[in-house]
C-alpha positions in Angstrom: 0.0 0.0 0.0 3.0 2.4 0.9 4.5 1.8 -2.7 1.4 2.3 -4.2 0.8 5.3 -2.3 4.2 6.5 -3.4 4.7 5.8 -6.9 1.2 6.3 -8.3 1.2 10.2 -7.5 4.6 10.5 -8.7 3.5 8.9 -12.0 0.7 11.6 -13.1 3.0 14.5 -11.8 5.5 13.4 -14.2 2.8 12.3 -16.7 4.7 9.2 -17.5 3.5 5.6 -17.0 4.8 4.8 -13.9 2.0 4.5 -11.9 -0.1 2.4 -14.5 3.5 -0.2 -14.7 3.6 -0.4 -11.0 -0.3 -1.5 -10.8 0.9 -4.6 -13.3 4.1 -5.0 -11.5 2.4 -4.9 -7.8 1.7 -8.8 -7.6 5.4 -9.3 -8.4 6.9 -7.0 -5.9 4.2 -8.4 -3.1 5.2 -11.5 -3.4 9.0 -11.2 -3.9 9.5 -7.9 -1.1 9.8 -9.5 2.7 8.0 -6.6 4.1 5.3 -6.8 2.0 4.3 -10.0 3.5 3.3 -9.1 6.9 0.0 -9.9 8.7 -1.8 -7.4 6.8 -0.9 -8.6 2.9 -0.8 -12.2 4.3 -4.5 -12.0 6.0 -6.6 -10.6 3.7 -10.1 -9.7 4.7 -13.1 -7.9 3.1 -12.4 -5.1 5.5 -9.1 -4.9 4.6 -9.6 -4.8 0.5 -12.4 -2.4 1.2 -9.6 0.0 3.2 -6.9 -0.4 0.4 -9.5 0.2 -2.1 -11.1 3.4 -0.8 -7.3 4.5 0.3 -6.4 4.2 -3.4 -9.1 5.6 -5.1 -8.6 9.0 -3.1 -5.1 9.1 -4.2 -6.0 8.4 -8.0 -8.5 11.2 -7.5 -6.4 13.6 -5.8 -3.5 13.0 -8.6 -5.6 13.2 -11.3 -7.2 16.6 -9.7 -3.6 17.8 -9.5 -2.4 17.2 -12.8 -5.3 18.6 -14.5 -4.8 21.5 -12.6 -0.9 22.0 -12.9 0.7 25.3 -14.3 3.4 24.8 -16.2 6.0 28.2 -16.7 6.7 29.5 -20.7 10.2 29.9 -19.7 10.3 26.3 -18.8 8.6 24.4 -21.4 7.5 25.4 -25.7 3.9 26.9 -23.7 3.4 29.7 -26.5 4.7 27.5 -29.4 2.0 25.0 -28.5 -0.6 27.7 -29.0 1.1 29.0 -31.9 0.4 25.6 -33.5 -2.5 24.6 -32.2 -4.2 28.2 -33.4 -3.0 28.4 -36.4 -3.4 24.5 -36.7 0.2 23.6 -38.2 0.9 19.9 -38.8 4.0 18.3 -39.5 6.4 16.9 -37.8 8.8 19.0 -35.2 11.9 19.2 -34.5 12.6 19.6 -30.9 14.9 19.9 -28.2 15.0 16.7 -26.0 14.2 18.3 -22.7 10.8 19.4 -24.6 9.3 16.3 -26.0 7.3 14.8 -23.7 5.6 18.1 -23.2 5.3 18.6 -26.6 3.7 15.1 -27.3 1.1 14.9 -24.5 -0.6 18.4 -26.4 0.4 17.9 -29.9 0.2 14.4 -30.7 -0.8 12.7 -32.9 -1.6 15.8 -35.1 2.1 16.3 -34.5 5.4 13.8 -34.3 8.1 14.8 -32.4 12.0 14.2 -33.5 12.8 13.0 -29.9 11.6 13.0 -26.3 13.2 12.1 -23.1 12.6 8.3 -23.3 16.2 7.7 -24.6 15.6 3.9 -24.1 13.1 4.3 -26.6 14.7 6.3 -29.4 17.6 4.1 -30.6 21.0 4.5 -30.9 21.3 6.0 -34.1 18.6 8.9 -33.0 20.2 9.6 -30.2 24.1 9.8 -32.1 22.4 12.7 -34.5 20.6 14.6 -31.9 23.8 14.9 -30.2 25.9 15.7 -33.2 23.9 18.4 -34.6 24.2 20.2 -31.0 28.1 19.8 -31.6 29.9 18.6 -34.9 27.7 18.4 -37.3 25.7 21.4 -36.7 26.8 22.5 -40.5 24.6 19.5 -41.5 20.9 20.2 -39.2 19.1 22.2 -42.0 19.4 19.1 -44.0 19.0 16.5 -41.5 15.6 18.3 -40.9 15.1 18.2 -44.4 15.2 14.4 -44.4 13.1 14.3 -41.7 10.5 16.2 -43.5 10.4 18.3 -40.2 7.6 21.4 -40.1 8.5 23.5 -37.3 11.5 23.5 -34.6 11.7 24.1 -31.1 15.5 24.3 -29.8 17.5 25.6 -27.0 20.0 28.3 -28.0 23.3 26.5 -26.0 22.7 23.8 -29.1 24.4 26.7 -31.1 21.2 26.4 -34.1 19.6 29.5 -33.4 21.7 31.6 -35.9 22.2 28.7 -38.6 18.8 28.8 -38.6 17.9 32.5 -38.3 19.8 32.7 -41.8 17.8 30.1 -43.9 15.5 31.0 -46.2 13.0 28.5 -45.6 12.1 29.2 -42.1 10.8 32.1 -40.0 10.9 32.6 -36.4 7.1 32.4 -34.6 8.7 32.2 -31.4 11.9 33.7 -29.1 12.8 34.0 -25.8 16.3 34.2 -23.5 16.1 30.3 -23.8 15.1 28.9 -26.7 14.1 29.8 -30.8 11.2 28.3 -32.7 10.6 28.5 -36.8 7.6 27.3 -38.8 9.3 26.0 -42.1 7.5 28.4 -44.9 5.3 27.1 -47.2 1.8 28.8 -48.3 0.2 26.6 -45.2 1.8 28.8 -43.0 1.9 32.0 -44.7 -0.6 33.3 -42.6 1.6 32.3 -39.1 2.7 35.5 -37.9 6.4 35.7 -37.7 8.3 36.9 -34.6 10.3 40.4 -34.5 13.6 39.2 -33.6 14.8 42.6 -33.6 12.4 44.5 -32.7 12.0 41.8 -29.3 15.7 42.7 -28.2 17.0 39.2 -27.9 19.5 39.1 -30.4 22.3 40.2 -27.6 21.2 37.7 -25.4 20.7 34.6 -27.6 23.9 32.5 -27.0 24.0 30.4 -30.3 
């Protein structure tokens, strides 16, 4: 009850399937954890199921409550680029820095695909060796390797040095630009009518370290 109690919150804060893997793994770890085979686990009752039941449905409530509710800070996570593509309803595939994708996925998909997200385990060796080397040595090569992806919009941090490799392209516009990060909308007539951020006029240029 005290995992449960422990891990199930802590899975819908970090909106990740925790929780729902430890409600399939709890019969293993009951059976196979000492502690969890005292009196109370090893004498079950309809009193007691009734307890654990009621005790865990308040917790699911309150968690769920919480993450419906939870602000999340623009400065922090792509918050305006989300409503920038969700208003002017921009699909395609996105190129995104890896701290962002699971934020980006659980408002975007499946309208939008993201390039990576922060299950590494998931993403395959070879995904991960070119996200990595367009941050560092190969960064002469990320308009093309987005090009091959067929990516629509990116979302990156400027400390991956892309912001003014991209800033120069023709074929993308900024939409979005803060002290931490830089976000284009490819141009094609689909987006012609997505407004395009004043880089200039915003005075970030000084402080953008790309």
């Amino acid at each position: 009850l005290a995992l449960y109690l422990l891990f199930i919150p802590l899975g819908y804060l970090s909106r990740r399937h925790v929780a729902q893997a430890f409600l399939v793994l709890a019969p293993f770890f009951a059976r196979n954890i000492p502690c969890l085979n005292g009196p109370f686990v090893s004498h079950r009752t309809q009193r007691k199921d009734i307890i654990f039941i009621a005790i865990l449905t308040v917790v699911l409530i309150l968690s769920t409550s919480f993450l419906v509710n939870a602000a999340f800070h623009s400065t922090s996570v792509p918050e305006k680029e989300v409503e920038i593509i969700q208003k002017y309803n921009i699909i395609g595939n996105v190129f995104n820095n890896y701290a962002y994708g699971s934020y980006l996925e659980f408002w975007l998909y499946p309208q939008n695909l993201m390039y990576i997200d922060s299950r590494a385990e998931t993403m395959g060796e070879e995904l991960l060796n070119e996200y990595y080397a367009l941050g560092t040595k190969d960064r002469d090569a990320f308009l093309e390797t987005v090009d091959k992806h067929n990516v629509t919009v990116i979302i990156v941090k400027h400390n991956m040095g892309l912001t003014n490799i991209i800033l120069k392209s023709a074929s993308w516009k900024p939409i979005y630009m803060d002290a931490t990060r830089a976000s284009f909308v490819r141009k094609t007539p689909a987006t012609d009518r997505v407004p395009t951020f004043d880089v200039l006029e915003s005075g970030l240029v000084e402080k953008r370290n790309s």
